[in-house]
C-alpha positions in Angstrom: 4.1 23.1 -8.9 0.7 24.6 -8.4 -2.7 23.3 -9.5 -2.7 25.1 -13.2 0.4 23.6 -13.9 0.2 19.9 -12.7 -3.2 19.7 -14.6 -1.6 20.8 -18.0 1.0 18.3 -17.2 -0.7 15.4 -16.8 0.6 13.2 -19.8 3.7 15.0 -19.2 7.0 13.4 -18.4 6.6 10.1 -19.1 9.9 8.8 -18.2 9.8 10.0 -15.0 6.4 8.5 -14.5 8.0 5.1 -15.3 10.6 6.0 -12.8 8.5 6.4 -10.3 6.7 3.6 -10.7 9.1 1.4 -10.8 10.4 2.7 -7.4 7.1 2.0 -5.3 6.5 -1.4 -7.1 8.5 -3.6 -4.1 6.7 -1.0 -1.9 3.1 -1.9 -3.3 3.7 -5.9 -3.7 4.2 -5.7 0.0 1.1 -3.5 0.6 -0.9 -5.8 -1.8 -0.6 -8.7 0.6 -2.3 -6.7 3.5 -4.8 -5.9 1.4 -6.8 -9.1 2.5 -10.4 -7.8 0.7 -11.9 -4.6 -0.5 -14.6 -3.2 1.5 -17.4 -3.6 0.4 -19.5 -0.7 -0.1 -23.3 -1.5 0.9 -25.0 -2.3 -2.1 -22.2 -3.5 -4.1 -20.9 -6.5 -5.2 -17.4 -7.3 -5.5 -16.5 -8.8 -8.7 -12.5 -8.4 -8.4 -10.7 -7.0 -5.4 -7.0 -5.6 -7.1 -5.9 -6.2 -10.4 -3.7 -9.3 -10.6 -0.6 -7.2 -12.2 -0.7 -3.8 -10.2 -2.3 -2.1 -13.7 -3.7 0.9 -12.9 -7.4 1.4 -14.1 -8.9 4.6 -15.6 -11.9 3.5 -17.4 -14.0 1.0 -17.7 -17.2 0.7 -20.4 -20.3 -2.1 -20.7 -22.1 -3.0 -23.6 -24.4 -5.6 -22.5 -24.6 -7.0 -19.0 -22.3 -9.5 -19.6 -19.3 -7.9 -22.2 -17.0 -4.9 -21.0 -13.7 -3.5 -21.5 -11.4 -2.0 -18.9 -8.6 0.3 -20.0 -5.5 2.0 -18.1 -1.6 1.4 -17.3 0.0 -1.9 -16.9 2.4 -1.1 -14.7 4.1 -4.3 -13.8 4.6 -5.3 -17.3 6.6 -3.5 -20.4 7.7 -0.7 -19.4 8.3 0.6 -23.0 4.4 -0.3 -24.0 2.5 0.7 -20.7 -1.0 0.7 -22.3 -3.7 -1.8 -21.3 -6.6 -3.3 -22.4 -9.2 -5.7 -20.8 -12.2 -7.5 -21.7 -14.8 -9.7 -19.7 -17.6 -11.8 -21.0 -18.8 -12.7 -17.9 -20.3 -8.9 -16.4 -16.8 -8.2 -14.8 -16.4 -12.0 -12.6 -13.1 -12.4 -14.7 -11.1 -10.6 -16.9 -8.3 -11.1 -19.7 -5.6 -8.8 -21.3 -5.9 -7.6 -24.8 -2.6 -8.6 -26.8 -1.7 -5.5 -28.5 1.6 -3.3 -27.4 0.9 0.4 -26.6 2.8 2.7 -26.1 0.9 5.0 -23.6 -1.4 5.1 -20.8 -4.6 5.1 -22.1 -7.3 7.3 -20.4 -10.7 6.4 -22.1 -12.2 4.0 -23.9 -15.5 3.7 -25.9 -17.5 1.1 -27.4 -20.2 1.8 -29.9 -21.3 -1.7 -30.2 -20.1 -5.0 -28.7 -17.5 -4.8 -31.8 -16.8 -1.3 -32.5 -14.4 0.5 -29.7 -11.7 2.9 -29.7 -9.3 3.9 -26.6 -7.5 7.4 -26.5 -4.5 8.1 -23.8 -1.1 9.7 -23.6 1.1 11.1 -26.4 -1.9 11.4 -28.7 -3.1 7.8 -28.7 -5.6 6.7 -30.3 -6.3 2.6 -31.1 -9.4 0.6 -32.3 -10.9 -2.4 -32.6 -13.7 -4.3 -34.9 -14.4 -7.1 -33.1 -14.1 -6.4 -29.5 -10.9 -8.2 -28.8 -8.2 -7.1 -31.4 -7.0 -3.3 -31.6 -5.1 -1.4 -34.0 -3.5 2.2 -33.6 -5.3 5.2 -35.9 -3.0 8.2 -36.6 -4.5 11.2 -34.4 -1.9 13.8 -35.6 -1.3 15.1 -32.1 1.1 14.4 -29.6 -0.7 15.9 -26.5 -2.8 14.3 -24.1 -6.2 12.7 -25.0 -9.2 12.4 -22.3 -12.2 12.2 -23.7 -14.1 10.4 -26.9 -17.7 9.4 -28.3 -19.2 8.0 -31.9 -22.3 9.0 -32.4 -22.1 6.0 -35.3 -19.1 4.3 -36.9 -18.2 6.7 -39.1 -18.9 10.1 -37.0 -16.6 10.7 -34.1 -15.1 12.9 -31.5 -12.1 12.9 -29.2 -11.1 15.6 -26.9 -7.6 16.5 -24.7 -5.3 18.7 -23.3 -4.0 21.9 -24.8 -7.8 22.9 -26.4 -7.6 19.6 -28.6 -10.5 18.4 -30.3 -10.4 15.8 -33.3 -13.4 15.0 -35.4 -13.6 11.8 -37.6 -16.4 11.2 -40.4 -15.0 7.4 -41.3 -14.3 5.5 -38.2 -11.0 6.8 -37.7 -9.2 5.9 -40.6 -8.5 9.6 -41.0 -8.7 12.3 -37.6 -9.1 16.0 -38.5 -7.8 18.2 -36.2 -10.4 20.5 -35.4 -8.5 22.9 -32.8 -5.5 22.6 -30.6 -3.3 19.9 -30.7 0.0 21.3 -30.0 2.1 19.7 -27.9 4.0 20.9 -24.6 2.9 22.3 -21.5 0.7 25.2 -21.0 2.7 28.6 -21.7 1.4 32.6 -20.7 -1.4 31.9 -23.2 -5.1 30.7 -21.7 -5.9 27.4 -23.3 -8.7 24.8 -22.5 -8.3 21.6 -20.9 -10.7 18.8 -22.1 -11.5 16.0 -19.6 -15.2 14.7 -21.4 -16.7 14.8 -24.6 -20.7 13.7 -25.7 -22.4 13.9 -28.6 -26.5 13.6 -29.1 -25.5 13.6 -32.9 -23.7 14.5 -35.4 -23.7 18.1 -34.9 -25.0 18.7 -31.2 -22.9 18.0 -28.1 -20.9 18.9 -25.3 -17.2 19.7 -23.8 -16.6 19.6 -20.3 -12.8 20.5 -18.1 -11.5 23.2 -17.2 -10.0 26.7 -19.0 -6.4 27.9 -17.4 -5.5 31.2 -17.5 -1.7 31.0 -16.2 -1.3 35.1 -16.2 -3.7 35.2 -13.5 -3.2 32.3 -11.9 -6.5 31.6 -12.1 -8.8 28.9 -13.6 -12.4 28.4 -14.3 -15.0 25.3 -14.9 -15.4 25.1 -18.5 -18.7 23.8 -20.5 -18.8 24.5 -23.8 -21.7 23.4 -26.6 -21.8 22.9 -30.4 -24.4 22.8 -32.8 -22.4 22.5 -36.3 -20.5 19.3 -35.6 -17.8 21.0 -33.7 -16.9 23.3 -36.5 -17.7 26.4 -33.5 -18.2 25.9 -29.7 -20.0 28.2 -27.3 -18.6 28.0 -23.7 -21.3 28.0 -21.0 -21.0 30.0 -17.9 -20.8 28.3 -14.5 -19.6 30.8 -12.2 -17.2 27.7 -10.8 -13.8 27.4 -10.5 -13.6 23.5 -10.5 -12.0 21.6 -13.0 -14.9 19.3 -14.6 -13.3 15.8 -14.7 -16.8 14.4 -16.4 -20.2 15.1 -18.7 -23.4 13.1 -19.0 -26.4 14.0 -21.3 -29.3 11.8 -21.0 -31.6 13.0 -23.4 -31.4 16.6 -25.3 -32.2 18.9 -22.7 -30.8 17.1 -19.3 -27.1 17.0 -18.2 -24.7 16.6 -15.6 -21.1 17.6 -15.1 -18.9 16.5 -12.3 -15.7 17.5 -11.0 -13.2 18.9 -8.2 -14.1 19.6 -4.7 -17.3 17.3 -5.2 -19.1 19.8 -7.8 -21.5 18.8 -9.2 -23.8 20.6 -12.3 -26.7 19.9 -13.7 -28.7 21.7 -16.9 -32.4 21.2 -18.0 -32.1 23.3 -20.5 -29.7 21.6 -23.0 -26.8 22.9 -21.3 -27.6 26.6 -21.7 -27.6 26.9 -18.4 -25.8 25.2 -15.2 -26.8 25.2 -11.5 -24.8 23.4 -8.7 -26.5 20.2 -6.9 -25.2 19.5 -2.9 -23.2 16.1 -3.4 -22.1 16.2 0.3 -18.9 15.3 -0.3 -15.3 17.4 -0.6 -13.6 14.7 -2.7 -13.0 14.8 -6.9 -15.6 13.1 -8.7 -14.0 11.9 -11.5 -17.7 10.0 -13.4 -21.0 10.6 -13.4 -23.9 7.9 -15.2 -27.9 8.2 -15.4 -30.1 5.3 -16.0 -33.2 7.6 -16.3 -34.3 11.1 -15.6 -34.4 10.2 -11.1 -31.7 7.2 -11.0 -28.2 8.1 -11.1 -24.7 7.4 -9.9 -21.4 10.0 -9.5 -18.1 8.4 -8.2 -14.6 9.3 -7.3 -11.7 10.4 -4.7 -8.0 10.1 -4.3 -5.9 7.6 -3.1 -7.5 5.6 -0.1 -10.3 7.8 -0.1 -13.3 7.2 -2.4 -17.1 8.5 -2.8 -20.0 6.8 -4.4 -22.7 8.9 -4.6 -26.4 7.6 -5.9 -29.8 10.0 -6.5 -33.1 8.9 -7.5 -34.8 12.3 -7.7 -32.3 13.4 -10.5 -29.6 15.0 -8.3 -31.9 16.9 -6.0 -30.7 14.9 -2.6 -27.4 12.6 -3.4 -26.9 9.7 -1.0 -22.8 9.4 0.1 -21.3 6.4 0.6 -17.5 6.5 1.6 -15.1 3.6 0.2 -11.6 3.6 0.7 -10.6 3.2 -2.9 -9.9 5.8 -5.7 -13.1 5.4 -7.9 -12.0 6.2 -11.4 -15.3 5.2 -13.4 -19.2 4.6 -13.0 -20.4 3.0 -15.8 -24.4 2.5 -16.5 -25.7 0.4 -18.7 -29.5 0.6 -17.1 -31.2 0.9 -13.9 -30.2 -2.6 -13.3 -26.7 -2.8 -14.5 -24.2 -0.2 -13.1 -20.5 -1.1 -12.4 -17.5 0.7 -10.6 -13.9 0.3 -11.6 -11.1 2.2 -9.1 -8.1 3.0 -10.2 -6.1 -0.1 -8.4 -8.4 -2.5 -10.3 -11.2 -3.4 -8.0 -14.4 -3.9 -9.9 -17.9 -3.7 -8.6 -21.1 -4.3 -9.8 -24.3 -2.8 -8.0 -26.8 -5.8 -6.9 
């Protein structure tokens, strides 16, 4: 299966994805207990070394130094309701498991407030909660993949995914319009748009970031694309790249980054009307990318057993590569002072 393919089929074939998890589970427990301690990266602290269940992490979100949420895959547990949700209260030292039964994998998850969060994944998933600790599904009215979401408040929302999906929600999510996209299956002979990231400055200006597949040609292209009418229209961006863009952060109206395959990374200071590429240093994917300030900011990411953290503090003009040997799945910064890692086996780390 070649690149264009296994990318559109991501969320794809879940019951095979159970299968094969369930057929490396003896072979993992047994790796686990070698696993003695992470190494730790220079400048890190390690707050947990594995998860305690074999979940598998994909994102992980801060809205004070001491409350987070972690979502992903537990693996080890129901097989029929695979989603996972975790909260700390103590900056990441210790973690415990939402109750709610999803499921889907879940791929994102957002918090507006240290009450207001929403998590998208697999099979068009979308769930929220009020108070930080109990969730509830909302009705997407999709069935494809979903990657990416952002409220600009708690009625005005975004969510974007595979198969040129993007839903738009003016009431919190009691009600998701689909905006484009949306149908589900794997990419066909038609050139379609995969989401990965979605930000929003407000309610009608913000950003897109993935990759656009053209399976005639065989060929693919980075994709950045821009709104000014609340997503109603979107105007893709050239970047003369090929790389699918796995993440998108805007700090302010006018600066933005984009990160992605092969160690790209982008970088606008014009509001995203135009890209140029910054040397990361690295080959490996960098799946997240985080600013505290317009000089101080952190990319992460790799594969499995080989990971990259990557730190700047003249706004992406020289990046500083430190190697880990974990799959980095998220960087998430709060401020200059409070920046956290999460890999995809569950090792959390917090900058000191």
């Amino acid at each position: 299966m070649n690149r264009l393919k296994s990318h559109g089929l991501r969320f794809g074939q879940k019951s095979l994805k159970r299968t094969l998890r369930l057929a490396i589970l003896i072979t993992v427990a047994t790796a686990y207990s070698v696993f003695v301690s992470l190494p730790t990266a220079e400048g890190w602290t390690v707050l947990q070394e594995r998860d305690p269940d074999f979940r598998d992490y994909m994102s992980i979100t801060f809205t004070s130094k001491s409350t987070g949420w972690v979502v992903g895959a537990a693996s080890f547990e129901d097989f029929e309701n695979p989603g996972f949700i975790g909260y700390t209260t103590d900056g990441g030292a210790s973690w415990q498991k939402s109750e709610i039964k999803i499921a889907a994998d879940l791929a994102e998850v957002y918090f507006l407030d240290e009450k207001h969060g929403w998590a998208v994944g697999a099979n068009g998933t979308i769930v929220t909660t009020s108070n930080g600790q109990d969730w509830e599904p909302q009705t997407s009215k999709v069935g494809n993949g979903l990657k990416g979401i952002y409220f600009v408040n708690e009625e005005v929302g975004y969510i974007a995914g595979e198969s040129d999906t993007i839903l738009s929600t003016k009431n919190g999510g009691r009600t998701w319009k689909v905006l484009q996209g949306g149908a589900l299956g794997a990419i066909g002979d038609d050139d379609a748009n995969m989401y990965n990231a979605v930000q929003f400055l407000d309610e009608e200006t913000g950003w897109l970031a993935g990759v656009r597949v053209s399976p005639s040609t065989q060929g693919q292209s980075a994709l950045i694309q821009k709104t000014t009418d609340g997503g109603q229209s979107w105007v893709t961006k050239e970047t003369g790249k090929e790389d699918i863009l796995e993440d998108l952060f805007f700090l302010n109206p006018s600066m933005g980054w984009a990160v992605g395959e092969n160690g790209i990374i982008l970088h606008t200071d014009d509001g995203g009307e135009s890209w140029t590429e910054q040397a990361s240093g690295t080959p490996e994917t960098l799946r997240s990318v985080g600013f505290a300030d317009e000089n101080n900011g952190w990319a992460a990411g790799g594969d499995f057993g080989v990971g990259a953290i990557l730190r700047t503090t003249d706004g992406g003009k020289t990046w500083e590569l430190e190697d880990s040997k974990e799959k980095l799945v998220k960087v998430f910064v709060l401020d200059g002072k409070n920046v956290w890692l999460a890999s995809s086996t569950g090792a959390i780390m917090r900058e000191k």
